[in-house]
N, C-alpha and C positions, 0 to 999 in steps of 0.2 A: 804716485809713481813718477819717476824722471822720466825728459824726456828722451834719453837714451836708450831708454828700449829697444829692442829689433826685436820683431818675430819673422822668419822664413817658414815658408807652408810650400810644398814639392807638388807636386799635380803629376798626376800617368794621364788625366781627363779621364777618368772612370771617376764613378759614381761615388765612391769610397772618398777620395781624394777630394771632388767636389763639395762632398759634408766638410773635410777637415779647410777648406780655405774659408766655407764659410764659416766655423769657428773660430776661426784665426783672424780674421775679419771683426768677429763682436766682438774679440779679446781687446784687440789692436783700438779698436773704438772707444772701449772701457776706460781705456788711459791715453789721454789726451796727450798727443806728442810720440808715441809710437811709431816706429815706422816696421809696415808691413812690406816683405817681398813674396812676390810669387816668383816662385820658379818650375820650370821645362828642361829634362833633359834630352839631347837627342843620343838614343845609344849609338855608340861608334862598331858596336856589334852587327848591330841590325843594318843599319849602312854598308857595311861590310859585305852583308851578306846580300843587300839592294844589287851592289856592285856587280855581285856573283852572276846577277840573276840577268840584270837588263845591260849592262856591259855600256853601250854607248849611250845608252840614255839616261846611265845613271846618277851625271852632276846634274841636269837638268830637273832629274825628280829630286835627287837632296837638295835643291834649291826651293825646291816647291814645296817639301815637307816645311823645309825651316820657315820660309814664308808664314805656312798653313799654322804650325804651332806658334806661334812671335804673335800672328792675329788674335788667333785662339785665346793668350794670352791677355791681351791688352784690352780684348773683349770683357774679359772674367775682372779685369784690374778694373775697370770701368763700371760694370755692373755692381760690384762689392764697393767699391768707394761710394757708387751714389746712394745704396741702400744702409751702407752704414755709415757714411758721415766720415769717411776715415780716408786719406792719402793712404794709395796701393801702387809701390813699383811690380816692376817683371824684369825679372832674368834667364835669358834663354841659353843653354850652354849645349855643350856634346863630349860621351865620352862614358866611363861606365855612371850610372845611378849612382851607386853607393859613393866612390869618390867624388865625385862631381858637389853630389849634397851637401857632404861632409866637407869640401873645401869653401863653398859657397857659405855652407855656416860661420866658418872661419872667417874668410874676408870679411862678413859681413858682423860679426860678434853678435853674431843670433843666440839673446836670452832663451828664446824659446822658437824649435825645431817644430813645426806643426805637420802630421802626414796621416793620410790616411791607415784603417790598421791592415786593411788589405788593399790591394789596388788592382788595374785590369787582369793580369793573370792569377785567378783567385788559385787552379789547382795544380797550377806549379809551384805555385806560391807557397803552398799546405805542406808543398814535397818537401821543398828545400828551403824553405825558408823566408819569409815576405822581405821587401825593400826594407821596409821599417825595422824588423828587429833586427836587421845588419848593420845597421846604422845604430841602433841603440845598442848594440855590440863594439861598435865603434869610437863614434862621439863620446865629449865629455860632457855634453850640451843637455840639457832640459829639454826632453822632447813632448808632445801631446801625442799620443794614438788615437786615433778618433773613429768610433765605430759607429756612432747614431748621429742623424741629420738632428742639428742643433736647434734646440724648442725654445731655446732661451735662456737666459744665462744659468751658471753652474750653482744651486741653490746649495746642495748637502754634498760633501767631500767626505771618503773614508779612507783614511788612512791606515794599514795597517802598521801594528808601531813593534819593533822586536826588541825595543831599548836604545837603539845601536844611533850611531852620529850620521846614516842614512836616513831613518826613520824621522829624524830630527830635519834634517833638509827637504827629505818629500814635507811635513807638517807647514815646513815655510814659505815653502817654496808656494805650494796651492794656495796661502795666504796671500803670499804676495802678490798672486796675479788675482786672484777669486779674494779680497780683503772683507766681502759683506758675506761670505758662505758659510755655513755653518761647518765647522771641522769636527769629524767622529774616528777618534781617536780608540783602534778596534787591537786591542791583544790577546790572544791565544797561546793558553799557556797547555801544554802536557806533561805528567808525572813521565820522567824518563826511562825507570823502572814499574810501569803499571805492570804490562804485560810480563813483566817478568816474578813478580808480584801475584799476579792470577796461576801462573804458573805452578809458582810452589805453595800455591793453596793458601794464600795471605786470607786472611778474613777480610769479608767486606769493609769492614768498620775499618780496618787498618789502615785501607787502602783510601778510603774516605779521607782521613785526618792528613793522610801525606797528601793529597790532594788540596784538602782546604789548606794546611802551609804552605802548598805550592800560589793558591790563590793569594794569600795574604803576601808571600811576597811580591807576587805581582804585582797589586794595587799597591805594593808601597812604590817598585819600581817605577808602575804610571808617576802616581805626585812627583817623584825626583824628575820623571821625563818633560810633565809640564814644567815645570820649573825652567826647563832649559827655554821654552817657546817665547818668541815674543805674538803670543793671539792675546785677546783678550777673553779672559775665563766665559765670559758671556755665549762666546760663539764658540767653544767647547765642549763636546761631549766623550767621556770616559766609557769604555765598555771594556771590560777583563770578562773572556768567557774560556771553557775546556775545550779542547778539541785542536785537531788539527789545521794550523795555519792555512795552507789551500782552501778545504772545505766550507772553514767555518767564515771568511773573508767573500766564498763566491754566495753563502746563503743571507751575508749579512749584506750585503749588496742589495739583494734581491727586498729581504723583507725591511730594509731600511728607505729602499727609496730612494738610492743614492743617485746622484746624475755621474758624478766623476769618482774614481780610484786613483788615489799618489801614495806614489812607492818610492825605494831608493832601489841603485843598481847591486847595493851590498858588492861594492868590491873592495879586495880589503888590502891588495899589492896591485904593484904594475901591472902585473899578470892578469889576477883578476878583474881589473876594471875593465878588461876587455871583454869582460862575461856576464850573463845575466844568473841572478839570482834562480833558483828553482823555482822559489816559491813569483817570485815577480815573472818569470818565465810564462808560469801553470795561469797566471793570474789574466796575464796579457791573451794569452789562448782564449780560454773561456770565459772571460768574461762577459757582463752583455754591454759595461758602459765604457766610457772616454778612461783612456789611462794613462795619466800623466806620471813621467820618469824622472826623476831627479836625477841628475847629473852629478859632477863633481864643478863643472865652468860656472860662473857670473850670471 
């Protein structure tokens, strides 16, 4: 790794967020010469409404917040450096979350966006939508979601791979940063016509044969897909299985053992890269482990 690296990790100081700096932290350690930021926003919302409330006392307490989080800060930068051996700045700003993050990434040409996948308001957060996938709605940046408090580095990566030049960046991208993990390389192919097929009383057998053609050309699609990677075959694994993309991605999760999930945003205009994929959407919801996004940035 260079040492140009940046990672940014965004903190609410909830629990969530906590997990993702300290991943952000072993990452940053991993590669000698990284430089990590923590950052704190202070909302200009919430201030606002501070204002509403205590009227004459209210720069004296926005003086005391900003103090309180700055310490807060330099506390967590201090703890995480001496535990991982790693240089940790902090940047303290104010104004909404999601822009604040997203420019702070910018300034700072943050390879990788590190955030909790939910943060202190978990059931607001359900309603309308957490920090984090506003921002991976946003950004063009490489982001971490981080749902489990980090056991140790990322052993087994699954990627789910749909053929496409996204699938091909999430496989590198988790190389890049995770270069000793083993990559499992997960596609999910379905007959487009089954159900329609069952319908008009196709014979099973039929329905079979268009299935295994469907399989064979998948697995030829895998090899052209490795083909494009730079891993080494060693730390590669191939699985073509039926079924739908969601399901069969959160089952192989599960019975694989996997620590992390990398995905692309599938956008394929302007437009869309503003938006997440369904299936990367379904994926970041339920899943149970860390889920790194590929981006389209550096």
């Amino acid at each position: 790794m260079t040492s140009s690296l940046s990672l940014l990790a965004a903190t609410d100081f909830s629990s969530p967020a906590r997990h993702a700096l300290a991943r952000a932290a072993q990452l940053a350690a991993a590669h000698p010469g990284a430089q990590l930021t923590l950052a704190h926003v202070i909302s200009t919302s919430m201030l606002a409404r501070l204002r509403g409330v205590m009227r004459d006392e209210a720069p004296a307490m926005e003086a005391h917040l900003a103090a309180e989080a700055a310490q807060a800060l330099t506390d967590m930068a201090t703890h995480l450096s001496a535990q991982h051996a790693c240089p940790v700045n902090t940047r303290l700003a104010q104004g909404s979350a999601l822009d604040a993050i997203i420019d702070l990434a910018d300034e700072l040409q943050a390879n990788l966006l590190v955030m909790g996948a939910r943060g202190a308001h978990f059931v607001r957060e359900f309603l309308l939508g957490s920090t984090t996938e506003r921002v991976l709605r946003r950004t063009r940046r490489h982001v971490l979601a981080v749902k489990q408090r980090p056991q140790g580095a990322y052993r087994r990566v699954l990627v789910p791979v749909d053929f496409s030049v996204h699938a091909v960046a999430a496989a590198q991208t988790a190389h890049r940063w995770l270069p000793d993990a083993e990559i499992v390389l997960l596609h999910a192919f379905e007959v487009e016509i089954e159900s329609t097929l069952r319908f008009a009383s196709i014979a099973e057998e039929q329905i079979h044969a268009y299935r295994a053609r469907a399989r064979e050309e998948a697995l030829d699609a895998m090899a052209q897909f490795v083909e494009q990677l730079s891993i080494p075959s060693a730390q590669l694994t191939r699985m073509v299985v039926h079924g739908a993309p969601t399901l069969r991605i959160l089952e192989h999760e599960q019975s694989l053992d996997v620590d992390l999930i990398a995905m692309g945003k599938h956008g394929q205009s302007t437009l869309e890269e503003l938006l997440l994929g369904s299936v990367t959407k379904h994926v970041l919801a339920y899943c149970s482990s860390d889920v790194l996004i590929a981006g389209h940035a550096n």
